[in-house]
PDB file with SEQRES, HELIX, SHEET and CRYST1 records, atoms N, CA, C and O in Angstrom:
SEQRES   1 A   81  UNK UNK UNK UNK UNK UNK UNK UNK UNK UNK UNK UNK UNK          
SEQRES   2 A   81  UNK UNK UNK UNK UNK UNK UNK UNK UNK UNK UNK UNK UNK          
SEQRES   3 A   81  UNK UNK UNK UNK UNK UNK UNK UNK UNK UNK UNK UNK UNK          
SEQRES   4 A   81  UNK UNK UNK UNK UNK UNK UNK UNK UNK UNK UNK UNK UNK          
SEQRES   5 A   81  UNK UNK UNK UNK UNK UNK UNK UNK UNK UNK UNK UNK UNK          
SEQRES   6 A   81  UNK UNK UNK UNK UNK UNK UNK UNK UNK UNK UNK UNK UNK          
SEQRES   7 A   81  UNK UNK UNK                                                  
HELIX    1 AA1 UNK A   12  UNK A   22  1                                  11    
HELIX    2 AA2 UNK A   28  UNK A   43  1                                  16    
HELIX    3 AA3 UNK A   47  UNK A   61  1                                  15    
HELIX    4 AA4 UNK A   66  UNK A   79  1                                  14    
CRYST1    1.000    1.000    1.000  90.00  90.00  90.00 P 1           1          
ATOM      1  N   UNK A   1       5.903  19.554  -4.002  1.00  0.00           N  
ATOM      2  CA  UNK A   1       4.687  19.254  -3.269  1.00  0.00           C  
ATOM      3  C   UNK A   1       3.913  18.181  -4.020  1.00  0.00           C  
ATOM      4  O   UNK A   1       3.920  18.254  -5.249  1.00  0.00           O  
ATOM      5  N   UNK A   2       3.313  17.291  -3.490  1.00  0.00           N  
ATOM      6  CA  UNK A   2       2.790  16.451  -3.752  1.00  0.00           C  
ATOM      7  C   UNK A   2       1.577  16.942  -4.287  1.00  0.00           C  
ATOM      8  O   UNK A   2       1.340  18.121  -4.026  1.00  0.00           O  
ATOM      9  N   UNK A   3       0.269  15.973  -5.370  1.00  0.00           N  
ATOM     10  CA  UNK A   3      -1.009  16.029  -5.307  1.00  0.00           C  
ATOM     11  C   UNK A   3      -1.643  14.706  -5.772  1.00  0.00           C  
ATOM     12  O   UNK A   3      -1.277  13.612  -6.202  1.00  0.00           O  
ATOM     13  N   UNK A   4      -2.606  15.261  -5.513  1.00  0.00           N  
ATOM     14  CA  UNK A   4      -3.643  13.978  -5.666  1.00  0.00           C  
ATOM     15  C   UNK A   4      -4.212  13.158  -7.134  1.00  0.00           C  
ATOM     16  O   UNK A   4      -4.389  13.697  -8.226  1.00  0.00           O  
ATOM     17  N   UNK A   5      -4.397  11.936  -6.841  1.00  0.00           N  
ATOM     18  CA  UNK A   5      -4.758  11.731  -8.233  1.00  0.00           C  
ATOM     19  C   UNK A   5      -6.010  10.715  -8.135  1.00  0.00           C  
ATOM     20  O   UNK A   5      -5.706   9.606  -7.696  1.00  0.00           O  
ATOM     21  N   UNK A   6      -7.193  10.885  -8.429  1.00  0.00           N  
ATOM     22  CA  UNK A   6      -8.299  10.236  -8.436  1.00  0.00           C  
ATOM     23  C   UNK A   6      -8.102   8.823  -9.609  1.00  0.00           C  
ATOM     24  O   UNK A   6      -8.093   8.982 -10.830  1.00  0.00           O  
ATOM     25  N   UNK A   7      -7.988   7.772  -9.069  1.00  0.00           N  
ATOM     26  CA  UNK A   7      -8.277   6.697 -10.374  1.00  0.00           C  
ATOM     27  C   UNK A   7      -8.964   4.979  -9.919  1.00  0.00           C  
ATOM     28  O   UNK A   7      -8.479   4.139  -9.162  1.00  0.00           O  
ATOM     29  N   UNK A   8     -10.200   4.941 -10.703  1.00  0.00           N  
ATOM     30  CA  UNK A   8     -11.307   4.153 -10.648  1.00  0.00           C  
ATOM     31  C   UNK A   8     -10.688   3.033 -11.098  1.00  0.00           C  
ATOM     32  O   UNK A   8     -10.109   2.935 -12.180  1.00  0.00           O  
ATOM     33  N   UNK A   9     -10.892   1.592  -9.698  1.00  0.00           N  
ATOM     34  CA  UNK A   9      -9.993   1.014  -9.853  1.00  0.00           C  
ATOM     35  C   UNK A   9     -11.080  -0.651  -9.643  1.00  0.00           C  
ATOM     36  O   UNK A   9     -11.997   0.020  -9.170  1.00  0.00           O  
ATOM     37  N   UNK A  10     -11.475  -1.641  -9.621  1.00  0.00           N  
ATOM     38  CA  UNK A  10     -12.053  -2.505  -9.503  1.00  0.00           C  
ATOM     39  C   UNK A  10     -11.501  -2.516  -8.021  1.00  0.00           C  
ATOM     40  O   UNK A  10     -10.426  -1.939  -7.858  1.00  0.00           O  
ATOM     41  N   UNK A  11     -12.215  -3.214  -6.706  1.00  0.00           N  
ATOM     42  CA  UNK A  11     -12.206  -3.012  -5.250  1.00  0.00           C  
ATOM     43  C   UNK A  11     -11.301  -4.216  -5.684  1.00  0.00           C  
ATOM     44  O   UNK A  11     -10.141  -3.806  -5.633  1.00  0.00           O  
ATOM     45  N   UNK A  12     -11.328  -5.494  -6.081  1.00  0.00           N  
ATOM     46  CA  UNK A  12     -10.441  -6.791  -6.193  1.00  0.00           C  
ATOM     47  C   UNK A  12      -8.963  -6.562  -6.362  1.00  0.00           C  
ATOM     48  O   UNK A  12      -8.141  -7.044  -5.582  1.00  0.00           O  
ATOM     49  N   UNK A  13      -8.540  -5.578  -7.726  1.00  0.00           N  
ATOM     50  CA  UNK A  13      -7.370  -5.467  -7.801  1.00  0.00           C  
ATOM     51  C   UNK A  13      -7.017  -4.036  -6.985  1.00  0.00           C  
ATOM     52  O   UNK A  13      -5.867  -3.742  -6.657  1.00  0.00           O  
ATOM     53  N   UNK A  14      -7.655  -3.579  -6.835  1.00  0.00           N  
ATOM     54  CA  UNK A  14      -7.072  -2.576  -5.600  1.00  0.00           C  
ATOM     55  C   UNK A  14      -6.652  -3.329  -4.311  1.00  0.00           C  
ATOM     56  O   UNK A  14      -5.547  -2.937  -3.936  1.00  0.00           O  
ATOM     57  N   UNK A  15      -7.280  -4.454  -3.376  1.00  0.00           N  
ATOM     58  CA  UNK A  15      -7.050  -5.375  -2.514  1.00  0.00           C  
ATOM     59  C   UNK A  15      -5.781  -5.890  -2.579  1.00  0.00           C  
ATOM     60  O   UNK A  15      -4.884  -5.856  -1.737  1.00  0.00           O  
ATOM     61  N   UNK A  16      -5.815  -6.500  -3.966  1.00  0.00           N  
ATOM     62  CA  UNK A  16      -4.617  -7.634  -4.312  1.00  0.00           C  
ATOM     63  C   UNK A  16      -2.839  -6.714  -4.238  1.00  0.00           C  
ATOM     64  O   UNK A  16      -1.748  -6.912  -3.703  1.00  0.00           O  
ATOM     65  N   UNK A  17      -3.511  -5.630  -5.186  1.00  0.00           N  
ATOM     66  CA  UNK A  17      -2.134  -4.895  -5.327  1.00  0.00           C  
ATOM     67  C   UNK A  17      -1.775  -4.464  -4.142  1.00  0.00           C  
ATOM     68  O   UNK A  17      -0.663  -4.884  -3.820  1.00  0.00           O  
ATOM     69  N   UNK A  18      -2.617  -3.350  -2.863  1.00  0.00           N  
ATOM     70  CA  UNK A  18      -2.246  -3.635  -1.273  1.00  0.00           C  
ATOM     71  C   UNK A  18      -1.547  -4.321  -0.679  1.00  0.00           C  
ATOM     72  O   UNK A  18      -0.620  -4.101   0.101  1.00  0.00           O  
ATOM     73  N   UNK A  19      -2.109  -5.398  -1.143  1.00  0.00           N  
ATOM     74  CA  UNK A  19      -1.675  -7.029  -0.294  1.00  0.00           C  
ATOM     75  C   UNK A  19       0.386  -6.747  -0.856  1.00  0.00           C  
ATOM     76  O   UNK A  19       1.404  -6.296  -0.332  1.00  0.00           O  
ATOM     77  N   UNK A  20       0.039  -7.265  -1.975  1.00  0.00           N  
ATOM     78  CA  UNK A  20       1.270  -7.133  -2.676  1.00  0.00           C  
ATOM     79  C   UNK A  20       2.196  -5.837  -2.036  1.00  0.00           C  
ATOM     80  O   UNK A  20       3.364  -6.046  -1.708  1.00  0.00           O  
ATOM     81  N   UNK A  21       1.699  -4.756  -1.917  1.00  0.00           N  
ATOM     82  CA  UNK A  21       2.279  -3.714  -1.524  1.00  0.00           C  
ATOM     83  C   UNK A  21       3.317  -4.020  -0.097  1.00  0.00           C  
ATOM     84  O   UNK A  21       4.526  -4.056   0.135  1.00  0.00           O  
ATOM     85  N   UNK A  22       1.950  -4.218   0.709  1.00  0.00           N  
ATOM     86  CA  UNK A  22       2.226  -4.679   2.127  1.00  0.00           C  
ATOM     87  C   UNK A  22       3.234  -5.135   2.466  1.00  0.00           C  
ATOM     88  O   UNK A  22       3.984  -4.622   3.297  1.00  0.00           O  
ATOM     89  N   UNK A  23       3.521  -6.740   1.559  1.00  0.00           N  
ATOM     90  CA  UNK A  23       4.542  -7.777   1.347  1.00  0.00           C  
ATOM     91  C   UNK A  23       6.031  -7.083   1.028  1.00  0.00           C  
ATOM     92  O   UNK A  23       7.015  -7.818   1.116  1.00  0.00           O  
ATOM     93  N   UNK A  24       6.143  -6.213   0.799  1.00  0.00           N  
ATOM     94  CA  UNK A  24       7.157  -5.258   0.152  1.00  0.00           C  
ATOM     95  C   UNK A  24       7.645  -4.024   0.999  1.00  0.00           C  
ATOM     96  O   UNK A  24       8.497  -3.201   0.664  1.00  0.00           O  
ATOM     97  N   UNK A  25       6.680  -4.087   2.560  1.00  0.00           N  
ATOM     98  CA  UNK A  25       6.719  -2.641   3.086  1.00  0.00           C  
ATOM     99  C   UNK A  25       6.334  -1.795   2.781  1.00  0.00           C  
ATOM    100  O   UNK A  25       6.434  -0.799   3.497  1.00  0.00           O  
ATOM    101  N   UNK A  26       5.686  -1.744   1.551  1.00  0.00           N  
ATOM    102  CA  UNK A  26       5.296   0.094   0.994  1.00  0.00           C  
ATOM    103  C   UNK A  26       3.611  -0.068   1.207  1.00  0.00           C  
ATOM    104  O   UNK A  26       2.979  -1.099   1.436  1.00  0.00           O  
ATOM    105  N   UNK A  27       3.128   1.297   1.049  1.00  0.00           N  
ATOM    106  CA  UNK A  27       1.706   1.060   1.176  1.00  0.00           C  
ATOM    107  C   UNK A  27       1.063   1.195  -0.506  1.00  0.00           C  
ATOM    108  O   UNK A  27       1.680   0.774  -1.484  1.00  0.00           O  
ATOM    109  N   UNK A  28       0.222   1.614  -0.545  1.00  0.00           N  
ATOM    110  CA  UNK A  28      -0.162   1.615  -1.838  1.00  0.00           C  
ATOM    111  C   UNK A  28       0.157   2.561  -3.050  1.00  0.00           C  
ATOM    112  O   UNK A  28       0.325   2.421  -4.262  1.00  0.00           O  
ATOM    113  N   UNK A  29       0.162   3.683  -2.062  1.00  0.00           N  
ATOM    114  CA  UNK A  29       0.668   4.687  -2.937  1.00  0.00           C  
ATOM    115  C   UNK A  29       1.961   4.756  -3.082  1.00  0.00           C  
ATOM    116  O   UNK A  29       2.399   5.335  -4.076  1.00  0.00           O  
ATOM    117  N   UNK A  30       2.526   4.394  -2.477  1.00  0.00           N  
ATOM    118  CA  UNK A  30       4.220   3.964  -2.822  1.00  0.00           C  
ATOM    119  C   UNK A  30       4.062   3.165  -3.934  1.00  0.00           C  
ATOM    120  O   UNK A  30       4.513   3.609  -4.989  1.00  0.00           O  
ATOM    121  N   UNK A  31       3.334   1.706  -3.940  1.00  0.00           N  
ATOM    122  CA  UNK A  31       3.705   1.317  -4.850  1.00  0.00           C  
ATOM    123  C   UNK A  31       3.234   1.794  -6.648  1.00  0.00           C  
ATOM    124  O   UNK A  31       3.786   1.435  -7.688  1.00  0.00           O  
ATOM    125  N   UNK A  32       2.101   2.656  -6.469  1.00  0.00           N  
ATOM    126  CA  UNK A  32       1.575   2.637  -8.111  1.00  0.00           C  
ATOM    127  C   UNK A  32       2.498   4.288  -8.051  1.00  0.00           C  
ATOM    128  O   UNK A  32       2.417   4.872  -9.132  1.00  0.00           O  
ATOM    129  N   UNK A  33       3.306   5.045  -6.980  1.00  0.00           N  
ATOM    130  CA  UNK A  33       3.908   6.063  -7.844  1.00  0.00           C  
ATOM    131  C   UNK A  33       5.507   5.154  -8.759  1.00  0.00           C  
ATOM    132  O   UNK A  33       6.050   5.320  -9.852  1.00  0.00           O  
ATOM    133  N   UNK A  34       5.744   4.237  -7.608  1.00  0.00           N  
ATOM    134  CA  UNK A  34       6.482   3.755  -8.091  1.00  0.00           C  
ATOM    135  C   UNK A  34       6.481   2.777  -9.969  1.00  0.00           C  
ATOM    136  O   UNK A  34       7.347   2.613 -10.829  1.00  0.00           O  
ATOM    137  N   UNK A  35       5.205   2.419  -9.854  1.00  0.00           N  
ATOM    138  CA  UNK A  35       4.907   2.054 -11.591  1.00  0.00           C  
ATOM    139  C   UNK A  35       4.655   2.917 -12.088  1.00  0.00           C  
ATOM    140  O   UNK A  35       4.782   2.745 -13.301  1.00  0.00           O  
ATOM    141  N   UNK A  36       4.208   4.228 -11.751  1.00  0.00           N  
ATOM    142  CA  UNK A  36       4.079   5.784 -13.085  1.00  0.00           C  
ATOM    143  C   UNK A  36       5.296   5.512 -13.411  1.00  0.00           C  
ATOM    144  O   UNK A  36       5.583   5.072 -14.524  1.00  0.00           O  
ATOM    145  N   UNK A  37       6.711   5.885 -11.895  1.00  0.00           N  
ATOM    146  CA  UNK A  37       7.736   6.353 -12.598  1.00  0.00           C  
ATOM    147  C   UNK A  37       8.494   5.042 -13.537  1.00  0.00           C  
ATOM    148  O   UNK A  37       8.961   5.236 -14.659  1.00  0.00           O  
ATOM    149  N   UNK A  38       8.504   3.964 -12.974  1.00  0.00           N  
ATOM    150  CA  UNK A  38       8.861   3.147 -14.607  1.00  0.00           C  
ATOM    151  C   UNK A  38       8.376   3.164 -15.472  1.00  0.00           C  
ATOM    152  O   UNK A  38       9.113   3.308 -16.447  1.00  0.00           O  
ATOM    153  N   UNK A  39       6.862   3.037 -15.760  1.00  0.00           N  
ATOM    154  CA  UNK A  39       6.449   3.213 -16.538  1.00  0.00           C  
ATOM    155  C   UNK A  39       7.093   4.642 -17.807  1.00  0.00           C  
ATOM    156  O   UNK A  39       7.454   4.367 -18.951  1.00  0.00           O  
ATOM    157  N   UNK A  40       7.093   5.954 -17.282  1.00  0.00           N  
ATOM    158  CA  UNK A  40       7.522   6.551 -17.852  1.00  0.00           C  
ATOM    159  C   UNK A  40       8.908   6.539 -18.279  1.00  0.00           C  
ATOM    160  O   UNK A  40       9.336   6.919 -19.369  1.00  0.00           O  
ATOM    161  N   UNK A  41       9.774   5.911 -16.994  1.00  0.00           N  
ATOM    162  CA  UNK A  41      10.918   5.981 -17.753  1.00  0.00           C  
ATOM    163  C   UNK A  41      11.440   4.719 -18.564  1.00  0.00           C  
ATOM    164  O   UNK A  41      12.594   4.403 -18.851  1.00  0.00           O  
ATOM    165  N   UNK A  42      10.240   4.103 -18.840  1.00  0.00           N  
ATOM    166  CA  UNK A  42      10.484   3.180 -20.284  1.00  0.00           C  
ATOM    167  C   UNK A  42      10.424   3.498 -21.366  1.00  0.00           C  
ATOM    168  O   UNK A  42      11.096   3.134 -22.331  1.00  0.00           O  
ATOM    169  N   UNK A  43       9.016   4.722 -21.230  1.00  0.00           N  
ATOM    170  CA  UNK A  43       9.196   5.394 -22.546  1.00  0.00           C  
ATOM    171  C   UNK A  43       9.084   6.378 -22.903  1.00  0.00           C  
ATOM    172  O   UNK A  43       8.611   6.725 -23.986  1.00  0.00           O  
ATOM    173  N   UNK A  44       9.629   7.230 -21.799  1.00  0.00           N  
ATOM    174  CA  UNK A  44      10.148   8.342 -22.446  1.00  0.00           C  
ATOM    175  C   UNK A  44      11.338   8.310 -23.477  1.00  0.00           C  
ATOM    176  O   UNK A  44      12.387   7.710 -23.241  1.00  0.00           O  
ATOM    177  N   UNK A  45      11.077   9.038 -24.697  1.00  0.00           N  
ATOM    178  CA  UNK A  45      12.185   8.798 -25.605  1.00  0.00           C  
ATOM    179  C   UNK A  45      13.330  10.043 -25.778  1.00  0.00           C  
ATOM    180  O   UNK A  45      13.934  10.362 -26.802  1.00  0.00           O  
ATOM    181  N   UNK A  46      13.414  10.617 -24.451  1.00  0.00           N  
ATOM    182  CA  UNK A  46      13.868  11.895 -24.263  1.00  0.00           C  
ATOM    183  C   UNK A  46      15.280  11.929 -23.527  1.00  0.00           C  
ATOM    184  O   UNK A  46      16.294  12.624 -23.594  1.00  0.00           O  
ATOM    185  N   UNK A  47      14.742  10.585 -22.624  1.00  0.00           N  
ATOM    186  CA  UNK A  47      16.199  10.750 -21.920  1.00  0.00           C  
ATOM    187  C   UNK A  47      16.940   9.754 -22.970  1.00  0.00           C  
ATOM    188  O   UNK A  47      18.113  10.049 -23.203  1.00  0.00           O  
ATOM    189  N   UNK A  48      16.464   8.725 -23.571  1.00  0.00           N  
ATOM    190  CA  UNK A  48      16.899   8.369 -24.363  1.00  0.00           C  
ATOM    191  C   UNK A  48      18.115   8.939 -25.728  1.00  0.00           C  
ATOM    192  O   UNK A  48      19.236   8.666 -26.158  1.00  0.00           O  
ATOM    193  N   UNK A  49      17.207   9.684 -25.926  1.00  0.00           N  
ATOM    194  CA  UNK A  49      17.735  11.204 -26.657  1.00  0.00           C  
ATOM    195  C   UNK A  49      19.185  11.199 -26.122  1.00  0.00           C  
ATOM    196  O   UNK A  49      20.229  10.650 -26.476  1.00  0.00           O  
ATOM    197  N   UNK A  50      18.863  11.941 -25.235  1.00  0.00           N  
ATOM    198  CA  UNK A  50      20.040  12.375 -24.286  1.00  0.00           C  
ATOM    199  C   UNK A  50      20.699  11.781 -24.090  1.00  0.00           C  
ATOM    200  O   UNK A  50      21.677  12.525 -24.166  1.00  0.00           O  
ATOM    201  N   UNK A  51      21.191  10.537 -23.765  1.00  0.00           N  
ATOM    202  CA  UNK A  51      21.971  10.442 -23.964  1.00  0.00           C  
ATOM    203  C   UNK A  51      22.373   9.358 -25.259  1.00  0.00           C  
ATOM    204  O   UNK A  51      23.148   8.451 -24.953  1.00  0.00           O  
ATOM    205  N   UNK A  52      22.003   9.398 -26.336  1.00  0.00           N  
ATOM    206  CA  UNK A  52      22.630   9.268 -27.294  1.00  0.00           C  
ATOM    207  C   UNK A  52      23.376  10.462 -28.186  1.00  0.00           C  
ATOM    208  O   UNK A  52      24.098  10.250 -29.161  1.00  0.00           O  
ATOM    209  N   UNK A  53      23.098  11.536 -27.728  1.00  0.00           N  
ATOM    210  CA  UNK A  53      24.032  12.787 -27.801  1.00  0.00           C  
ATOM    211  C   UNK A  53      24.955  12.673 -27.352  1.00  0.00           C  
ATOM    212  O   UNK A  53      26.020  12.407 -27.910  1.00  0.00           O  
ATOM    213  N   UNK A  54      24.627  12.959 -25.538  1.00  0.00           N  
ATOM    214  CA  UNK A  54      26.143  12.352 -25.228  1.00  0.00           C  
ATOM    215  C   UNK A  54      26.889  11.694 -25.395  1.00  0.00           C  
ATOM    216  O   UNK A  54      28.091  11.960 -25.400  1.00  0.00           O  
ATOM    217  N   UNK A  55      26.228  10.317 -25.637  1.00  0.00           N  
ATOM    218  CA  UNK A  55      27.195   9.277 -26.251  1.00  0.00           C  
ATOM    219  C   UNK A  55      28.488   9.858 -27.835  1.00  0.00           C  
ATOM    220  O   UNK A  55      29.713   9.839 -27.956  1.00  0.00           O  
ATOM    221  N   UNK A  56      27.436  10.260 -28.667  1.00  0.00           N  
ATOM    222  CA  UNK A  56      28.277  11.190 -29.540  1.00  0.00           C  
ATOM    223  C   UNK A  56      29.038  11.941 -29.454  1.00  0.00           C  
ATOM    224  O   UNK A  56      30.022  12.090 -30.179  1.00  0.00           O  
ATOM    225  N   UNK A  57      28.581  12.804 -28.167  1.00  0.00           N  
ATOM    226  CA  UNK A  57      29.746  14.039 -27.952  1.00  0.00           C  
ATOM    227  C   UNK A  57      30.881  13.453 -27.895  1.00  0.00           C  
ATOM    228  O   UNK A  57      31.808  13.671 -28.675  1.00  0.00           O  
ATOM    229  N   UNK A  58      30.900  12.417 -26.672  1.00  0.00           N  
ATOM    230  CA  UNK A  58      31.597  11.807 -25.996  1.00  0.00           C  
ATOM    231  C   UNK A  58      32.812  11.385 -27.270  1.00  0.00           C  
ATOM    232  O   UNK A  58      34.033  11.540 -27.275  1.00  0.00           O  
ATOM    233  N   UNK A  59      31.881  10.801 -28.289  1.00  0.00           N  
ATOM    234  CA  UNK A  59      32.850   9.758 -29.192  1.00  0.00           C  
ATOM    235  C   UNK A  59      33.512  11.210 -30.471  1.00  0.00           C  
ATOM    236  O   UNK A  59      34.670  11.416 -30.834  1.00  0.00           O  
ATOM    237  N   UNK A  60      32.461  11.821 -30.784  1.00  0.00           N  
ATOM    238  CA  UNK A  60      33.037  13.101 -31.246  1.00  0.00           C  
ATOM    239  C   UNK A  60      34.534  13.952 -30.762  1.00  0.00           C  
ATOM    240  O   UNK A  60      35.544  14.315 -31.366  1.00  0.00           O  
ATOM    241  N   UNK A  61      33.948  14.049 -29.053  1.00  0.00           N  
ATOM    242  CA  UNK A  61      35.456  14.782 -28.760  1.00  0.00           C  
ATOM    243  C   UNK A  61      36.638  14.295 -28.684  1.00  0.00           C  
ATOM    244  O   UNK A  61      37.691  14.912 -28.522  1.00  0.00           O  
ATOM    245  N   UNK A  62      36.380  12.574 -28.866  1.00  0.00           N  
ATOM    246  CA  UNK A  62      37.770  11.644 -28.504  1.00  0.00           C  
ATOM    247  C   UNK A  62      37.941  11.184 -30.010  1.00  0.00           C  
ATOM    248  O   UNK A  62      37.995   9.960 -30.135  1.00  0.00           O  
ATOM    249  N   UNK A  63      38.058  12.076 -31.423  1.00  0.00           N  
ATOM    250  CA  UNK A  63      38.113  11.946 -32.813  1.00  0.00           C  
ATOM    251  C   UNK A  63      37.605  10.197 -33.347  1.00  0.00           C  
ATOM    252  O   UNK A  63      38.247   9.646 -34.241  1.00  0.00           O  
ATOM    253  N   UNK A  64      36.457   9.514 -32.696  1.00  0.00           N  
ATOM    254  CA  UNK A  64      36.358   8.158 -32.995  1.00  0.00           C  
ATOM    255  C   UNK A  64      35.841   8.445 -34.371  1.00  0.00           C  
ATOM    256  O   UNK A  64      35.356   9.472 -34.846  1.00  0.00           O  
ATOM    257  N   UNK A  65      36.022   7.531 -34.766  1.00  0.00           N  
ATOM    258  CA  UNK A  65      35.797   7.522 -36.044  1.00  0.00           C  
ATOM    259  C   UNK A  65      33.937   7.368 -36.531  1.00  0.00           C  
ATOM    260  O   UNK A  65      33.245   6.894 -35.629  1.00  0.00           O  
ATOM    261  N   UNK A  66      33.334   7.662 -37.586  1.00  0.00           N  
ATOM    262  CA  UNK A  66      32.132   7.701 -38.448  1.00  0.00           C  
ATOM    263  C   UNK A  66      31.679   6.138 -38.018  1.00  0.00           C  
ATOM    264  O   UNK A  66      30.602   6.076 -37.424  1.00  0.00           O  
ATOM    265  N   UNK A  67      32.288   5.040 -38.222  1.00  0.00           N  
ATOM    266  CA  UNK A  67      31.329   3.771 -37.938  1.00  0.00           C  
ATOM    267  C   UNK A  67      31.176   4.033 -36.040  1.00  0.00           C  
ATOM    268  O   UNK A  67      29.990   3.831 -35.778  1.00  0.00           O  
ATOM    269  N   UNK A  68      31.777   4.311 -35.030  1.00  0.00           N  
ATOM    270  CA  UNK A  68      31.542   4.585 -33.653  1.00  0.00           C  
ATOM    271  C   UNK A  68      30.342   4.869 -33.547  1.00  0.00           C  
ATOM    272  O   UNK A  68      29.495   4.456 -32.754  1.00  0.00           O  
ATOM    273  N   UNK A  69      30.264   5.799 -34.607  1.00  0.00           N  
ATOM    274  CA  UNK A  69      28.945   6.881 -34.219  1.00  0.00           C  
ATOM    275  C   UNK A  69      27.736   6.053 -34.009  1.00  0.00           C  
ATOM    276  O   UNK A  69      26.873   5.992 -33.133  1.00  0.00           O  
ATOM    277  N   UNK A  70      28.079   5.179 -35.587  1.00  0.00           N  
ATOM    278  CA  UNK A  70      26.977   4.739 -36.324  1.00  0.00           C  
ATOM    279  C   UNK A  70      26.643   3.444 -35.625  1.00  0.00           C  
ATOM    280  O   UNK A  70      25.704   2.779 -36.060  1.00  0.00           O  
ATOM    281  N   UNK A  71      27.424   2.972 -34.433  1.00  0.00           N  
ATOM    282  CA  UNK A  71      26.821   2.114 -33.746  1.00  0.00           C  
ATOM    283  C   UNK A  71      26.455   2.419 -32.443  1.00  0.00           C  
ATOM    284  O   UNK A  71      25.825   1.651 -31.716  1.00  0.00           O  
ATOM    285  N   UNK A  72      26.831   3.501 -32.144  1.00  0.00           N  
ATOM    286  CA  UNK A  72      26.270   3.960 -30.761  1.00  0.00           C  
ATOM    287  C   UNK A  72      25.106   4.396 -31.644  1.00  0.00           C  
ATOM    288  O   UNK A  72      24.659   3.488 -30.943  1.00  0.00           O  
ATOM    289  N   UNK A  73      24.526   4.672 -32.141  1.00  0.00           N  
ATOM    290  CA  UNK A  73      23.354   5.269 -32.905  1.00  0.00           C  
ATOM    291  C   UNK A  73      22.076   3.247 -32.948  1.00  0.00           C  
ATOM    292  O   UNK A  73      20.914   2.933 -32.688  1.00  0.00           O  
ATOM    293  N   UNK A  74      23.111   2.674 -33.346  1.00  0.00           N  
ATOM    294  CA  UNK A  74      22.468   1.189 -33.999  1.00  0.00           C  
ATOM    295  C   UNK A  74      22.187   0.766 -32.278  1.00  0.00           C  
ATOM    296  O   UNK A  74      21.114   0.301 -31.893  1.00  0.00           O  
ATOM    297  N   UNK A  75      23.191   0.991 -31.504  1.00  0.00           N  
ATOM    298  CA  UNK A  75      23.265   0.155 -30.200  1.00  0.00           C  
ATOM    299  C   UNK A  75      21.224   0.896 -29.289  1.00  0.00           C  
ATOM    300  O   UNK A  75      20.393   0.400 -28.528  1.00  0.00           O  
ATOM    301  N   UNK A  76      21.341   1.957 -29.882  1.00  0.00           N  
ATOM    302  CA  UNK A  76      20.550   2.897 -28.778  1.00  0.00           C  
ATOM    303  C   UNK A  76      18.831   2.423 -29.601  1.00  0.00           C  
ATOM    304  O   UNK A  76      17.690   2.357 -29.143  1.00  0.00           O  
ATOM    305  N   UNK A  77      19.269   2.240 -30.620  1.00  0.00           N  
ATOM    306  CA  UNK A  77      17.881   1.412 -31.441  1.00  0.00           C  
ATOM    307  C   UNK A  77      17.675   0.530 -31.226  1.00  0.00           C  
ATOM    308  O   UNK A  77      16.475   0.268 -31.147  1.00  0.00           O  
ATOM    309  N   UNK A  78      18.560  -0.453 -31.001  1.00  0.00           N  
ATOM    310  CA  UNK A  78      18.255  -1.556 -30.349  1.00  0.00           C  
ATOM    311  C   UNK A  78      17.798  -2.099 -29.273  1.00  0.00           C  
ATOM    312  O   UNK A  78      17.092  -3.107 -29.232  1.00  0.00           O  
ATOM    313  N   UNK A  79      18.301  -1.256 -28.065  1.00  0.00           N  
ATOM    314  CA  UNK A  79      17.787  -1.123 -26.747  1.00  0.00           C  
ATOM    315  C   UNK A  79      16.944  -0.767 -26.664  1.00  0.00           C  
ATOM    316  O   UNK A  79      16.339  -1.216 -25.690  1.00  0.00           O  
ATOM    317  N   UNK A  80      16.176   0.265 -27.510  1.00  0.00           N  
ATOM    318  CA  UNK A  80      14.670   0.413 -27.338  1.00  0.00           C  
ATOM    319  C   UNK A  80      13.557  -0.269 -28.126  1.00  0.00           C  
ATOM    320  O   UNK A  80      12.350  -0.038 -28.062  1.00  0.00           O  
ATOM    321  N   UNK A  81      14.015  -0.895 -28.661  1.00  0.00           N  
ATOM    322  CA  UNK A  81      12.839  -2.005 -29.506  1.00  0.00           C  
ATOM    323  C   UNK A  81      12.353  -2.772 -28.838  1.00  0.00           C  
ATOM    324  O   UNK A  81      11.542  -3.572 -29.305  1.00  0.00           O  
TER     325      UNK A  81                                                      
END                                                                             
């Protein structure tokens, strides 16, 4: 179920972002749920997490060797910097 979320916004960029919305088909609230959820899933560092485990399991259950690890480990630091 959905709810509501109250947020104090200048009338100008509330207009503009609409407009923008419009241009796109969505209405407004389409578009700012749509920037929570990137927003969060930029930085959440959870799913991130996750799958750099998996990535391990993954390289764990197929006997790769200690440097594998250590760059799926280097690769997943990197992508988030």
């Amino acid at each position: 179920m959905s709810t509501q979320m109250i947020v104090r916004i200048d009338p100008g960029l509330k207009d503009h972002a609409g407009q923008l919305a419009r241009q796109e088909g969505k209405n407004l609230s389409e578009l700012v749920r749509e920037l929570l959820i990137k927003y969060i899933n930029e930085r959440d560092m959870s799913a991130h997490i996750d799958d750099l485990w998996d990535r391990i399991g993954r390289q764990l259950s197929s006997q790769a060797a200690l440097s594998d690890i250590e760059k799926a480990v280097q690769d997943v630091r990197e992508k988030n910097i």
